[in-house]
BABA-129215 format. One line per field, with one value per residue (C-alpha): residue in three letters; x, y, z. Coordinates in steps of 0.001 Angstrom, whole numbers, plus 500000, padded with zeros to 6 digits. Example, Ala and Ser with C-alpha at 12.3 -4.5 7.8 and 13.67 -1.06 7.14 Angstrom:
REM residues 2
code <- c(ala;ser)
x <- c(512300;513670)
y <- c(495500;498940)
z <- c(507800;507140)
END
This chain:
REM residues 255
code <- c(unk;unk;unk;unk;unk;unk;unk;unk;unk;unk;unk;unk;unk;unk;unk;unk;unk;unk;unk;unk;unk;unk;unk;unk;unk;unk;unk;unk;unk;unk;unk;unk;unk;unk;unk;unk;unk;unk;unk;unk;unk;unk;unk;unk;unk;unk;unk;unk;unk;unk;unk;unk;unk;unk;unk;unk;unk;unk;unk;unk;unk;unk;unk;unk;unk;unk;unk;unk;unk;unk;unk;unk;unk;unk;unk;unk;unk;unk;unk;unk;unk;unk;unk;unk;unk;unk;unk;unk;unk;unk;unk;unk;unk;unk;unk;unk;unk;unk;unk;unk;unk;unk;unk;unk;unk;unk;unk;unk;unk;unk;unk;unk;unk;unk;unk;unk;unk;unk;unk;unk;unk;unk;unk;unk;unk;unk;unk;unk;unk;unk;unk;unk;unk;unk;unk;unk;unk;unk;unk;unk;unk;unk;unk;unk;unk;unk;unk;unk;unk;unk;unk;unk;unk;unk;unk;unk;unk;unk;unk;unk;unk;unk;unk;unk;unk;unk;unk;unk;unk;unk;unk;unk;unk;unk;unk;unk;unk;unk;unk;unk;unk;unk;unk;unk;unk;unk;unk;unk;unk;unk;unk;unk;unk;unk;unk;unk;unk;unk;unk;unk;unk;unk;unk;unk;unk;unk;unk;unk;unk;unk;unk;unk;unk;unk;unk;unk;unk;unk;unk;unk;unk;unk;unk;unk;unk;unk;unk;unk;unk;unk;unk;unk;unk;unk;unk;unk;unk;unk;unk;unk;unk;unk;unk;unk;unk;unk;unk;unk;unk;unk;unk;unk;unk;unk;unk)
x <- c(056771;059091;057932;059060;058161;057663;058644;060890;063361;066076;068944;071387;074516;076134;079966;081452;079646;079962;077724;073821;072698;074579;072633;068853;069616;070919;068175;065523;066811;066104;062371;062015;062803;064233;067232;068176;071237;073102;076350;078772;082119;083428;081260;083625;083863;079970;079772;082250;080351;076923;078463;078358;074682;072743;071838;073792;072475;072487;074144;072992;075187;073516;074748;072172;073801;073586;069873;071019;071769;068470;066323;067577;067175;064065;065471;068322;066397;063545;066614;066528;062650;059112;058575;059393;057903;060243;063672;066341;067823;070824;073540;075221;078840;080079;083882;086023;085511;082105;083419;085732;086689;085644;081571;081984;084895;082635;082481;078771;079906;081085;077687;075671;077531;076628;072859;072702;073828;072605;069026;067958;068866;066061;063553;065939;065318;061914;061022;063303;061621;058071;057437;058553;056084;052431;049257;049467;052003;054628;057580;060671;062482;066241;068962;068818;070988;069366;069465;067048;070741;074062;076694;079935;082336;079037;078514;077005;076486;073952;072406;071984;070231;067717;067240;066837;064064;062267;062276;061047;057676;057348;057641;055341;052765;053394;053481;050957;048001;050166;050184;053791;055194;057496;059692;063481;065303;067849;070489;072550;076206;077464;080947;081083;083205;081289;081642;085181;085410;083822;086771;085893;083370;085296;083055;079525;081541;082154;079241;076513;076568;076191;073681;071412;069140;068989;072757;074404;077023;078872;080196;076015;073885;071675;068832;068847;068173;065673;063837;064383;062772;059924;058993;059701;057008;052901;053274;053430;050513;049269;052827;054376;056311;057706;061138;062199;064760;066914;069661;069105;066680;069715;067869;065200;067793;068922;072635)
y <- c(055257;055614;056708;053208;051066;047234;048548;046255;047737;046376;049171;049597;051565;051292;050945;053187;054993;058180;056592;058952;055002;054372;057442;056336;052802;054683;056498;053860;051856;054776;055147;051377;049587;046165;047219;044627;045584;044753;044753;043537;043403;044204;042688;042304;045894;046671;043819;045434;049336;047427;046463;050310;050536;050778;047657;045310;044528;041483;041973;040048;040202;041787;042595;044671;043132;039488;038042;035486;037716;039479;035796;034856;038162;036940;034158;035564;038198;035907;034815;037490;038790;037869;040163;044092;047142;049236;049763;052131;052316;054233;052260;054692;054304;055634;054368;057393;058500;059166;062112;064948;067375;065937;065193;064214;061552;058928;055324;054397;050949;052970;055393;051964;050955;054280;053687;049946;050500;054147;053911;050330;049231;050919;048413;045392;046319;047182;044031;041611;042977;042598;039037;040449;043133;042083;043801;046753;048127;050107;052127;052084;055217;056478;058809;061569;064621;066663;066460;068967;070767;070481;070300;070912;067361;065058;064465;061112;060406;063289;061997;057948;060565;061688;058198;057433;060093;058987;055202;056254;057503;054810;052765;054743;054145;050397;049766;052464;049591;047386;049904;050779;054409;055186;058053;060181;062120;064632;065126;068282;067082;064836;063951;060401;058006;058121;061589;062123;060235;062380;064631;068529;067562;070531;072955;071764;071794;075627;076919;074824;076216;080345;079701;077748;079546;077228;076606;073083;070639;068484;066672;065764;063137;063105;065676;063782;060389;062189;062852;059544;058258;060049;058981;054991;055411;055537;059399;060068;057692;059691;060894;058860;059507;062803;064069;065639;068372;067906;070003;073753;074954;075105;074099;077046;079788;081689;083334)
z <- c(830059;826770;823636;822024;824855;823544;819764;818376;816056;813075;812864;810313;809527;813030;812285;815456;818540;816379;814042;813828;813464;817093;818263;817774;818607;821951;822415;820998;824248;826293;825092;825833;822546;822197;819312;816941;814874;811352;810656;807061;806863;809730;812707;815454;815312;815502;818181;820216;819404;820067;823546;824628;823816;827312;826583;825289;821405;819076;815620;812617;809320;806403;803465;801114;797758;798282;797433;800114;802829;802265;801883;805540;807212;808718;810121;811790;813350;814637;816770;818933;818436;817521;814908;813838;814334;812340;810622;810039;807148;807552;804551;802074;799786;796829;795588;795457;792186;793320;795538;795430;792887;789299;789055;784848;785607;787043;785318;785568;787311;790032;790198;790049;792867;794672;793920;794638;798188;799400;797371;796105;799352;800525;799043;799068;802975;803381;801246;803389;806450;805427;806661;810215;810211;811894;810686;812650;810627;811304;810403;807819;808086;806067;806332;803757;803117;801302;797595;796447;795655;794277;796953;797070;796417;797335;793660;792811;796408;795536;793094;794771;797712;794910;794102;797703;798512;795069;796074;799811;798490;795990;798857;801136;798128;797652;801814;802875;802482;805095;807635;806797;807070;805122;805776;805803;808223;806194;808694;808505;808465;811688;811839;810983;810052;807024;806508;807071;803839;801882;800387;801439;804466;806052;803183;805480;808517;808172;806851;808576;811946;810831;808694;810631;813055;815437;815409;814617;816298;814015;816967;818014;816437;819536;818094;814847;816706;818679;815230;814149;817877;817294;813690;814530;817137;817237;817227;813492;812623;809262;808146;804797;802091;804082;804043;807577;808178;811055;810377;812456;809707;807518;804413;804734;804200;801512;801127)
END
């Protein structure tokens, strides 16, 4: 019996089979889930990544600006399920002047790009998926990376992540009364599409791994997913508003 037998999930963020997003849906088939995912832009590309999946998954286009992409989620995904029992939110961008070398060069249309789509989106997708959930409840969960500190190039992608984990327990209070968790998973650094466009990724890539007690592999989403598994099912049925660390125990360290 699988951790997520009968759970139905909505999963976000897959864009290639290196994806962490790729991972849990992965292993959310494994532990018995029916996956759901979303896709924007490019969907003949996450059809043909959804296609590697164990099982073969249905792709619904989403995009988390448009007010009319969010009004018909429900109706798309009632295609191909009864209902939810939890979502992954794992959608982040920043334009380029968001990243690299200069933090004070930013035009604020470009950081309110960065926050619309990697925090806001948060609650323009938990409130979409609301009419999906049933009484019981159940679970919304995000990526993080950690932004209780200044890192190196991430700039205002650090700052939407603040935003992020300050609209996740603002959701955890609003949803907690409908049986909705609400929770993060801060991911040490995975090498991602996503991540190879962050200018000076390789900074993470060589210090995360001494650091960490535990050890870390870049090249490994599958303990992250794990995590993610684990919170998206009945196991964590107190646990809200919480921020977990999936990256080695690289967070807990000093110099």
């Amino acid at each position: 019996m699988g951790l997520l037998d009968g759970k139905r999930l909505l999963i976000t963020g897959v864009i290639t089979d290196a994806s962490i997003a790729f991972s849990v849906a992965r292993i959310a088939q494994e532990q018995g889930a029916t996956v759901v995912l979303t896709g924007f832009g490019r969907m003949s590309l996450v059809e043909r990544v959804a296609r590697k999946l164990p099982e073969p998954a249905p792709v619904v286009e989403l995009d988390v600006t448009s007010q009319q992409h969010l009004d018909g989620l429900g109706d798309r995904v009632r295609e191909h399920v009864d209902g939810l029992d939890g979502v992954l939110h794992s959608i982040g961008f920043a334009p380029a002047s968001c990243l690299g070398e200069s933090f004070l060069d930013a035009p604020f249309a470009d950081v309110g790009t960065a926050v619309e789509i990697s925090a806001f989106s948060l609650k323009s997708l938990a409130v979409a998926a609301l009419p999906l959930f049933g009484a019981e409840g159940g679970a919304i969960l995000g990526m993080d990376f950690d932004a209780a500190v200044a890192w190196p190039a991430y700039n205002w992608m650090g700052v939407a992540k603040a935003a992020l984990e300050s609209t996740s327990r603002y959701l955890a209070r609003e949803l907690g009364p409908r049986n909705i968790r609400v929770n993060l998973v801060a991911a040490g650094p995975v090498r991602t599409m996503a991540a190879r466009s962050i200018p000076g990724f390789l900074a993470f890539e060589e210090a995360w791994a001494p650091r960490a007690p535990l050890g870390w592999n870049i090249d490994d989403a599958t303990p992250v997913a794990k995590a993610c598994a684990a919170l998206l099912s009945d196991w964590f049925p107190a646990t809200t508003g919480e921020i977990v660390h999936v990256d080695g125990g690289f967070h807990a360290m000093g110099v």
